[in-house]
C-alpha positions in Angstrom: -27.3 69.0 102.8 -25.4 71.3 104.9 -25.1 69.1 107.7 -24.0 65.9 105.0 -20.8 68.6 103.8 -20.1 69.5 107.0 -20.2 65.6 108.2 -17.6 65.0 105.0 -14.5 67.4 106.2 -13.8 65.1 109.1 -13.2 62.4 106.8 -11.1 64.4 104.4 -9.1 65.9 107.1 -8.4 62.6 108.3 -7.2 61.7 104.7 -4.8 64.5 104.8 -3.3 64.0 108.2 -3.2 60.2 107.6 -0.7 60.8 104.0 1.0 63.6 106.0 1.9 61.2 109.0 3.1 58.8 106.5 5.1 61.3 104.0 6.5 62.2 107.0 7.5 58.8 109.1 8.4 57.3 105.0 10.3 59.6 103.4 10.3 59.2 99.6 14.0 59.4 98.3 14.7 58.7 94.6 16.7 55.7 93.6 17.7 56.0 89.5 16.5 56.2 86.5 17.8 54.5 83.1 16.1 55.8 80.0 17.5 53.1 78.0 20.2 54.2 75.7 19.2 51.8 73.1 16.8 54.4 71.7 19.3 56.5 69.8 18.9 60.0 68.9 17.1 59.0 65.7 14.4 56.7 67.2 14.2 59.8 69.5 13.4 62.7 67.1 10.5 60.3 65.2 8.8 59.2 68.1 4.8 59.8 67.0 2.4 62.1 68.7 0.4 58.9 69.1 3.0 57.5 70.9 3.2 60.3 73.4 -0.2 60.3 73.7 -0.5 56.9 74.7 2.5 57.5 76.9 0.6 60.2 78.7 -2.4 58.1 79.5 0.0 55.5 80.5 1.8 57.0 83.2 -1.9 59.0 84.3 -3.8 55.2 84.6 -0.8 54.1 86.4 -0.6 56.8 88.7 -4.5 57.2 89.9 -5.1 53.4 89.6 -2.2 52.8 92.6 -4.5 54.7 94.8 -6.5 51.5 94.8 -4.6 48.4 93.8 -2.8 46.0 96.0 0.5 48.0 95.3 0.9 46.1 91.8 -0.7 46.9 88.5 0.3 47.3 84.3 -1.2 48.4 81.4 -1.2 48.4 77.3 -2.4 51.6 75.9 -2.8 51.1 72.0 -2.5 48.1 70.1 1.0 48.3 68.5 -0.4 47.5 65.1 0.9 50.4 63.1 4.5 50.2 61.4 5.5 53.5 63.9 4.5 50.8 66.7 2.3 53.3 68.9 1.9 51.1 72.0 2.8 51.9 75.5 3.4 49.1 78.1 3.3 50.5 81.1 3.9 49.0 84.7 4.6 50.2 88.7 5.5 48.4 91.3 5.2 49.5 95.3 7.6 47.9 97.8 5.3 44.9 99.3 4.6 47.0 102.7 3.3 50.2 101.1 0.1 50.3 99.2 -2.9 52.9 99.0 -2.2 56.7 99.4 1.6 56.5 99.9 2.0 54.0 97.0 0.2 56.4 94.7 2.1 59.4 96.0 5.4 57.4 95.1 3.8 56.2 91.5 2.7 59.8 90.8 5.8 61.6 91.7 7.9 58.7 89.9 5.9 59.4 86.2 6.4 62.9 86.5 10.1 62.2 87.1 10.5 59.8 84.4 9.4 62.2 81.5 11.3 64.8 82.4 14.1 62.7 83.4 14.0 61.1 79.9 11.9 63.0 77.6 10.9 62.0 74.2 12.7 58.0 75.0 10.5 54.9 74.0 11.5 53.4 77.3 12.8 54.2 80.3 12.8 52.7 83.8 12.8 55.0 87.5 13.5 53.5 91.1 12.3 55.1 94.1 12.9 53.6 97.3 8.9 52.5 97.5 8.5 51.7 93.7 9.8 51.1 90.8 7.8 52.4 87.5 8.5 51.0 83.6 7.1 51.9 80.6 8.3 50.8 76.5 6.9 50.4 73.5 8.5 47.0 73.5 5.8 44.5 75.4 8.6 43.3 78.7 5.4 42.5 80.9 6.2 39.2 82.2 9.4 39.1 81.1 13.0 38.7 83.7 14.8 41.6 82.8 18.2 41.8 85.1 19.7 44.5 83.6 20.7 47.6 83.5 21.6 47.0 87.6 22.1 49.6 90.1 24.1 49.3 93.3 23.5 51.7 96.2 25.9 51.6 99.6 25.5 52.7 103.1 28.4 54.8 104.2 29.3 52.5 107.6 31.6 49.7 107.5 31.0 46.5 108.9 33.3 45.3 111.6 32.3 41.6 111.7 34.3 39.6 109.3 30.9 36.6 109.1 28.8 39.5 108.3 28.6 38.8 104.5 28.1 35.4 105.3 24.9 35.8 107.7 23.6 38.3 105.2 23.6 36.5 101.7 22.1 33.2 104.1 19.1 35.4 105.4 19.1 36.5 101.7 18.9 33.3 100.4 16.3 33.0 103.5 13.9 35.7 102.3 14.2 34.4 98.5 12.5 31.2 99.2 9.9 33.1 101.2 9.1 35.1 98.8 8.6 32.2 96.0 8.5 29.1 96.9 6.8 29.7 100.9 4.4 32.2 99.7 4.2 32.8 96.5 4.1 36.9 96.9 7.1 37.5 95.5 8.2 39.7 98.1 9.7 39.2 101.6 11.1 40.8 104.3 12.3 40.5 108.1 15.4 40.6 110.3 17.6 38.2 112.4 20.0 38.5 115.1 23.4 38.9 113.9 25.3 39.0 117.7 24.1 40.6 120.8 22.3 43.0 120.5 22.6 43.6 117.0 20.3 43.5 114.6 19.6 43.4 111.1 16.9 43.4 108.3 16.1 42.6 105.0 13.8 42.9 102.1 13.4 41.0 98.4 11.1 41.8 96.1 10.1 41.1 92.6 8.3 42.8 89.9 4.6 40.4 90.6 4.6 40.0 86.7 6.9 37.2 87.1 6.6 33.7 88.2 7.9 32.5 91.5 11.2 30.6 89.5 11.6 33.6 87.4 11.6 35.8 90.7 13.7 33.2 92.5 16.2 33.7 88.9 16.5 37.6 89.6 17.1 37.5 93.2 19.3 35.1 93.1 21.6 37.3 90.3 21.0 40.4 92.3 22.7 38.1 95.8 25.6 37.0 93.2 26.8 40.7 93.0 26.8 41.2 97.0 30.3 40.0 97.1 32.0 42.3 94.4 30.2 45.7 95.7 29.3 45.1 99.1 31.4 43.1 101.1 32.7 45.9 104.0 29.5 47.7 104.7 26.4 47.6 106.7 24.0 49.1 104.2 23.3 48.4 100.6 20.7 47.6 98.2 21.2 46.0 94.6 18.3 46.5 92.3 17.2 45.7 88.9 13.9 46.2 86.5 12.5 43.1 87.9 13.4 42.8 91.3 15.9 44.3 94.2 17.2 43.4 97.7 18.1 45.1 100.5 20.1 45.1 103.7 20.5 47.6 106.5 20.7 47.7 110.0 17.4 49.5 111.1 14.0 48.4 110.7 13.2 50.5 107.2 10.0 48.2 106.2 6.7 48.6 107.7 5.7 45.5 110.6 2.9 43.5 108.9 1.3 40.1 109.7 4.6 38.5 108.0 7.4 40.3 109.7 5.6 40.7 113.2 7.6 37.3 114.1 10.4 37.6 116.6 14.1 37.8 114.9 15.5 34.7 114.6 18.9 33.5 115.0 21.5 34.0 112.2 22.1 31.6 109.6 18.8 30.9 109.0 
């Protein structure tokens, strides 16, 4: 037996070191949070104990069943029968390159934000840069939800006047990837803007949609590129159901689907 516990620590040790290297190389950064100011100050103060109870084991299934999952999971904890309407629908998201330990450190870290963030609310919604993470007692699974909409900028200007251009094309680019190409409902790559320049993109939606309803968010989330992001490098737009993002370094993980060579841009 003592040889069997002994044979165990490398393992765990490896564990460790393996979520340290990636906490590390991936830092976590939080995004936003909206705790949905639909629920007013009454609906706050009546919310049941059954409802918070359901909410805890909500955000706890979420949190330990990222661990395992493809990146992508939701729940229903309680029927929603009752008049006080004590259902929780619950659902997390991890950016399409991160799955396993890091996308359940990022799930766990974001239901411990989103209570404190917005305690006692029937819904809220938090964004960190690897997930997103929803709960209501309202049932939105499966349903395109564009609003509210955040809109985070770099802090460096662009100093080629086709750069909006080339960007909402690859945009448009990594849209029909992600729908109508492969049906994952999440993309991401780079292209060459000039020489030696570079620079990278991601989509993603919430994989409770369909690919038109997917295609639907992005494209709403492209349409306000223009109006907020027009003279930087950086910025990402994001939504309940889906966000996009455009930067100059390479801020995704390679897999199989980006280990392509950057094409030209336009594409």
């Amino acid at each position: 037996m003592a040889r069997k516990l002994i044979g165990s620590i490398p393992i765990f040790v490896g564990s460790i070191i393996i979520l340290f290297t990636m906490a590390r190389a991936q830092s976590l950064n939080y995004m936003g949070v909206d705790c949905l100011n639909s629920t007013t100050k009454e609906q706050t103060l009546t919310l049941t104990l059954t409802f918070q109870t359901n909410l805890n084991k909500t955000l706890s299934w979420l949190s330990s069943d990222a661990a395992t999952s493809k990146g992508y999971n939701h729940i229903t904890t309680g029927n929603g029968s009752t008049v006080a309407d004590d259902a929780v629908y619950g659902l997390y998201d991890c950016r399409g390159d991160v799955t396993g330990p890091f996308c359940q450190f990022c799930v766990s870290t974001a239901a411990s934000e989103i209570v404190r963030q917005c305690p006692n609310r029937s819904s809220a919604v938090i964004w960190y840069n690897f997930c997103i993470l929803r709960y209501s007692n309202h049932n939105f699974i499966g349903n395109l939800t564009t609003t509210p909409s955040w809109e985070i900028l770099g802090t460096k200007n662009t100093t080629h006047p086709e750069e909006l251009q080339q960007a909402e094309g690859y945009m448009q680019s990594l849209k029909r990837q992600a729908t109508a190409e492969s049906n994952k409902l999440y993309a991401m790559g780079g292209f060459n803007l000039s020489d030696g320049e570079q620079r990278y993109g991601l989509v993603q939606c919430s994989r409770d949609l369909t690919n038109d309803e997917c295609s639907q968010c992005v494209q709403a989330m492209i349409d306000k590129v223009p109006q907020c992001c027009s003279s930087v490098i950086g910025w990402q737009v994001l939504a309940p159901s889906c966000l996009i993002k455009y930067d100059d370094f390479m801020f995704y993980q390679l897999t199989d689907q980006t280990s392509s060579p950057l094409p030209n841009s336009g594409t």
